[in-house]
C-alpha positions in Angstrom: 60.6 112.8 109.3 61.1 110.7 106.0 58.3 108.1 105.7 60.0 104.1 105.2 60.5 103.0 101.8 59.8 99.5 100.8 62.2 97.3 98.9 59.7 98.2 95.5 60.4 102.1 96.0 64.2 101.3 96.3 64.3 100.7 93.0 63.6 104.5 92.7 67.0 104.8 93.5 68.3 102.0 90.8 68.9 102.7 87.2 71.4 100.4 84.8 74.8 102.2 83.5 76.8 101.3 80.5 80.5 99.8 81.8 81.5 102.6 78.5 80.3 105.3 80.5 82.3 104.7 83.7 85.3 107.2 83.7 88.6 105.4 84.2 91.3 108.3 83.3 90.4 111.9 84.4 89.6 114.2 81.7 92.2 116.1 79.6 92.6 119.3 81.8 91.3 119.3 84.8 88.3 121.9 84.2 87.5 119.9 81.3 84.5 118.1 81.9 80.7 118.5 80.6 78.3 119.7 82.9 74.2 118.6 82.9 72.0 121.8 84.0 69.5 121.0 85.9 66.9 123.6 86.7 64.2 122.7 90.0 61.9 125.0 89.1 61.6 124.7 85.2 62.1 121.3 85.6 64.7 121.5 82.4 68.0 119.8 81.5 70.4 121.5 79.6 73.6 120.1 78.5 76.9 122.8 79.5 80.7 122.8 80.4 81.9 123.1 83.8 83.7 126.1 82.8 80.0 127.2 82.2 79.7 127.6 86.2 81.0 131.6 86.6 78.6 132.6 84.3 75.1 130.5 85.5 76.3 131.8 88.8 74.8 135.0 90.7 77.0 138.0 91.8 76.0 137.5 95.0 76.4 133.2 95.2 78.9 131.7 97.6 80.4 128.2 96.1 81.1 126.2 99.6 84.7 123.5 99.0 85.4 120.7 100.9 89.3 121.1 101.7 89.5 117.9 102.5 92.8 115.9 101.3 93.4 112.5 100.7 95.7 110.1 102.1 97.9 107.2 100.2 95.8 104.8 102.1 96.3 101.7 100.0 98.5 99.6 101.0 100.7 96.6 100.5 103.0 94.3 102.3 103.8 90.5 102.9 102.9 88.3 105.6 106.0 87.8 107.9 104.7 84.3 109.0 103.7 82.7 105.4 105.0 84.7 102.9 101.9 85.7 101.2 100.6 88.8 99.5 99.0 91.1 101.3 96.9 94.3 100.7 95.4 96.9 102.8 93.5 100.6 103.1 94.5 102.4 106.1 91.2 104.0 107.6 92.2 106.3 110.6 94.7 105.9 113.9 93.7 106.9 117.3 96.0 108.9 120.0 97.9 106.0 121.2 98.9 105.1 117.3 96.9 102.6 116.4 95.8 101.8 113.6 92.3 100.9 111.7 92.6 99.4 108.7 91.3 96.5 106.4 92.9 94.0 104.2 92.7 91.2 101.9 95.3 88.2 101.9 94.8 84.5 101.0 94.3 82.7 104.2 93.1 83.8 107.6 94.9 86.5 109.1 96.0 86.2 113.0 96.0 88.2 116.2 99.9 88.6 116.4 100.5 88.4 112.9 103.1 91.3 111.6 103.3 92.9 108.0 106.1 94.0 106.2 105.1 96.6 104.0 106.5 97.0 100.5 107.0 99.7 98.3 104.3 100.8 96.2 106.3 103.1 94.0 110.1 102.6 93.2 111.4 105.7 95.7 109.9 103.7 98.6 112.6 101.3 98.0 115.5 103.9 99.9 113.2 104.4 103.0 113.5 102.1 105.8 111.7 98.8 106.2 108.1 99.1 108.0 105.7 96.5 109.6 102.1 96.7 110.9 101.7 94.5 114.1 98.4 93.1 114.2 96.3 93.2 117.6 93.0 92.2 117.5 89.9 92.3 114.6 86.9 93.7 115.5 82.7 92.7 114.7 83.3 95.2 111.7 85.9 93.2 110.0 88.3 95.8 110.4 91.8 95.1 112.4 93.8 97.3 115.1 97.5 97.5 114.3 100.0 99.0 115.6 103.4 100.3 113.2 107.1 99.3 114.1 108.8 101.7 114.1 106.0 104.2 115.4 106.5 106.8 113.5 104.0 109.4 112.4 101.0 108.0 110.2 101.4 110.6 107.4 105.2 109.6 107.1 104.3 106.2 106.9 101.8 106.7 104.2 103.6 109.1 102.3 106.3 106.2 102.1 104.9 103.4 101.3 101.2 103.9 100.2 99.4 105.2 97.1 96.3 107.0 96.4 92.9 104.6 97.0 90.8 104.7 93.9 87.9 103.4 93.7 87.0 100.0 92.8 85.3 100.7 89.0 88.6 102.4 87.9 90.3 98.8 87.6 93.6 100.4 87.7 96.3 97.8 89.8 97.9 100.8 91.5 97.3 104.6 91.1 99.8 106.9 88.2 101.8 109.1 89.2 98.6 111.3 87.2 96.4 109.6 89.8 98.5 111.4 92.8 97.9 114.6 91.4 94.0 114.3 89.6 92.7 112.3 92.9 92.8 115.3 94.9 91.3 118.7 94.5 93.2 122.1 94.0 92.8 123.1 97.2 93.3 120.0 99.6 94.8 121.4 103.0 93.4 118.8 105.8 95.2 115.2 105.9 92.1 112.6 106.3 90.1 111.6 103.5 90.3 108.1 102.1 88.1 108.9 99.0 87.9 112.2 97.2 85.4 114.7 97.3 84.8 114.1 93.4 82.8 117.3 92.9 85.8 119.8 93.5 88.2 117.9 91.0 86.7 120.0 88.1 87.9 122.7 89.9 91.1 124.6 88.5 92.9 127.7 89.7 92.1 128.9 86.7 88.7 128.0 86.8 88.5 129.4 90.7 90.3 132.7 90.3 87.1 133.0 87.3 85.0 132.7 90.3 86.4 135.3 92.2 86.9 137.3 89.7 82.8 137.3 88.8 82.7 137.9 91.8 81.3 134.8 94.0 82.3 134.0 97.5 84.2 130.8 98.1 84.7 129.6 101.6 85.9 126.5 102.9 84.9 123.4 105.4 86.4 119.9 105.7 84.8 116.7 105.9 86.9 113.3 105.7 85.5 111.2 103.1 85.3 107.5 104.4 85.6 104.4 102.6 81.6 103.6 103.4 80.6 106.5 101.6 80.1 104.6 98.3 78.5 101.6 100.2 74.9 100.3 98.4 72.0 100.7 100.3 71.2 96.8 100.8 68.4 96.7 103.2 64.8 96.6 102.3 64.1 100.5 103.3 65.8 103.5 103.6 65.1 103.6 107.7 66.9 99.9 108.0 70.5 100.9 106.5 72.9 102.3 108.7 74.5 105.3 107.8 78.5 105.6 108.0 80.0 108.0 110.5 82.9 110.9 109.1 84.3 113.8 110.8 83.8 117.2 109.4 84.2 120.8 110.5 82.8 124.0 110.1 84.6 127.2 111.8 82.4 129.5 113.1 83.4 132.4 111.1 82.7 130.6 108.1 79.4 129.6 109.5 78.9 133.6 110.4 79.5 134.5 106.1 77.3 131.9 104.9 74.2 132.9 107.1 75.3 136.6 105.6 75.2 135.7 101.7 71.6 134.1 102.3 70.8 137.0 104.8 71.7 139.3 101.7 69.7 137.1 98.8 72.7 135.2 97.8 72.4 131.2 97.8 75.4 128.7 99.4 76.3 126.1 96.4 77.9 123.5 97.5 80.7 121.7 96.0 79.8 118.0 96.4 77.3 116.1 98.5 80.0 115.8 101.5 79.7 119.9 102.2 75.8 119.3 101.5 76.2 116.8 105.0 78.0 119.0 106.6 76.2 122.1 106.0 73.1 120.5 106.9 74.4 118.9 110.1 75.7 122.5 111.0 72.0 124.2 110.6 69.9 124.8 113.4 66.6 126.3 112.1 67.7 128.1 109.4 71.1 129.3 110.4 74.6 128.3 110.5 76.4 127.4 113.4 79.9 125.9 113.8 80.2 122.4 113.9 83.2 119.9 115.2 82.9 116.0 115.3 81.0 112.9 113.8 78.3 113.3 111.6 75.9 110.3 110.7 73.2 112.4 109.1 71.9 110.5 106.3 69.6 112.6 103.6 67.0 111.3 101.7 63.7 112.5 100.1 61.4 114.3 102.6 64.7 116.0 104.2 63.9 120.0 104.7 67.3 121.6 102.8 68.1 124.2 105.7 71.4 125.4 104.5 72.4 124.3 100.8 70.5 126.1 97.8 72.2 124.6 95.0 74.3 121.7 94.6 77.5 120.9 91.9 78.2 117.3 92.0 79.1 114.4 89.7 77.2 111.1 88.9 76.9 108.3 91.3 76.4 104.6 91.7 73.0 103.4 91.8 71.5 102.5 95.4 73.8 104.8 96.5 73.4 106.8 100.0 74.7 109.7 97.5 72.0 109.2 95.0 69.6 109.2 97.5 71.1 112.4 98.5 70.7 113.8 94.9 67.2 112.3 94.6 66.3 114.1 97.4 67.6 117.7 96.1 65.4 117.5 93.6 63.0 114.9 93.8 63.1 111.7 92.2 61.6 112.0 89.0 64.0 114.9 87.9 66.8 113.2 89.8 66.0 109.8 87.3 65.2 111.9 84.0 68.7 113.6 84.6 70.2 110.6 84.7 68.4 109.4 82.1 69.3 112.7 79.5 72.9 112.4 80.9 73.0 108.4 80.0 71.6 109.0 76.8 74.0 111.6 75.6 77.0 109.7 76.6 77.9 111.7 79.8 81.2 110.2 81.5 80.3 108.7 85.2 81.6 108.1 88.5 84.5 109.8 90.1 86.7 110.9 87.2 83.4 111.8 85.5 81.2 114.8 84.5 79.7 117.2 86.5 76.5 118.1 87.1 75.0 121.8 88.8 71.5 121.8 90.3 70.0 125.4 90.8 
């Protein structure tokens, strides 16, 4: 059990970024970012190139991808009833196709109210016309909607919606470069609404290099939500409430991962959303399957039952996926690395450099 942390050891977790070093454009190629080495038991830092990761990798080392894949989520439209802008991230539907979403407009939005949804890019324009009935908002913020016609969520999206990037990227609607560089090589499984940032270094050139060494790669999928880059706000770590996603991990995937460690190999994952599913998925020190919500949230004094090495990129300060890094490998290395990759102009954030902890 993790011991509170007081508003004064948050700021353990804080640390002050240049706005230069945010990453707004992906990198050239798409295996072409710089990668900070960052060695537990030495305790050194050591300055690489993602392409780097065959080579610092053991024969017997299984890289673990999220195959997550991410939806046009954003949204826009018009208010039927005023006329007014409107603009909106589609968050998940239930059975009965309704909708969970939230949106910004000027003005108060109302129980009843219907959007027409406009085209975010110019082929939209052919398909036909689309609204979102609204039904009710709930404690969240977040409102119920239903689509007219009701056709099937992915069509809808695929339509009339465009990839979500994040915030800090300050672009007023995702490139057609942004369609294809916000989503990993290997995205199978509709449901994400942010990517899993870690696995965007990763090519087919840059996997088959993998194999090729050879490392195992298998596969799990875990639906990045739109909380996962929500600041930790309360005054310790035992007060914030930790977001919900859905992930899965088949059970003869779980069955090769207990074998690689069961032979002396070690599971790397590929981002901190396989690190939450993995260790959701242990029981002792095994691997089972796992199917549904996870709200695990990791921090420092969490026992690592299932992940023995972590590739991930560089995240916002206060961050429930700092605190996840922190906790890999403690703190102080967590903050120096940071420090090293600040001070030699590492790129940031989602579109970023990398970084591999052994």
């Amino acid at each position: 059990m993790s011991k509170p942390v007081s508003s004064d050891e948050l700021a353990a977790f804080d640390y002050e970024l240049p706005e230069r070093l945010i990453a707004r454009q992906p990198p050239a190629r798409r295996d072409g970012a710089r990668m900070l080495l960052v060695d537990r038991d030495s305790g050194t830092i050591a300055s690489r190139l993602i392409t780097d990761l065959p080579e610092l990798l053991a024969v017997d080392d299984c890289l673990v991808l999220n195959d997550t894949r991410v939806l046009p989520a954003r949204l826009f439209g018009r208010r039927i009833a005023t006329d007014g802008h409107w603009e909106g991230l589609f968050l998940g539907s239930d059975p009965a196709g309704r909708w969970r979403l939230i949106g910004k407009t000027r003005g108060k939005l109302q129980p009843g109210e219907r959007i027409a949804l406009t085209p975010a890019h110019p082929e939209s324009e052919a398909f036909p016309p689309c609204e979102l009935s609204l039904i009710e908002q709930e404690s969240s913020g977040t409102w119920v909607a239903t689509p007219q016609p009701p056709e099937a969520v992915q069509t809808i999206l695929d339509r009339y919606g465009t990839m979500p990037l994040p915030p800090y990227i300050r672009r007023p609607i995702a490139t057609a470069e942004d369609r294809q560089r916000y989503q990993t090589v290997y995205a199978e499984h509709a449901g994400a609404v942010a990517a899993p940032t870690a696995g965007l270094h990763l090519s087919h050139q840059l996997l088959q290099e993998c194999r090729d060494r050879p490392l195992g790669i298998e596969k799990l999928t875990l639906h990045v939500g739109l909380d996962t880059f929500r600041p930790i706000s309360v005054g310790n770590l035992d007060e914030h409430q930790m977001h919900s996603e859905w992930c899965r991990l088949a059970s003869e995937v779980a069955d090769k991962l207990n074998a690689v460690r069961h032979a002396g190999g070690r599971i790397v994952a590929v981002g901190t959303t396989v690190v939450r599913t993995l260790e959701s998925a242990a029981d002792g020190s095994r691997l089972t399957s796992f199917d549904g919500s996870t709200d695990l949230f990791i921090r420092p004094g969490h026992h690592f039952s299932a992940v023995d090495a972590l590739l991930t990129n560089f995240h916002l300060p206060r961050s429930t996926l700092f605190v996840l890094v922190c906790a890999f490998c403690g703190p102080d290395l967590a903050r120096e690395a940071y420090h090293h990759a600040i001070a030699d102009c590492y790129r940031f954030y989602s579109y970023g450099d990398a970084m591999l902890i052994l």
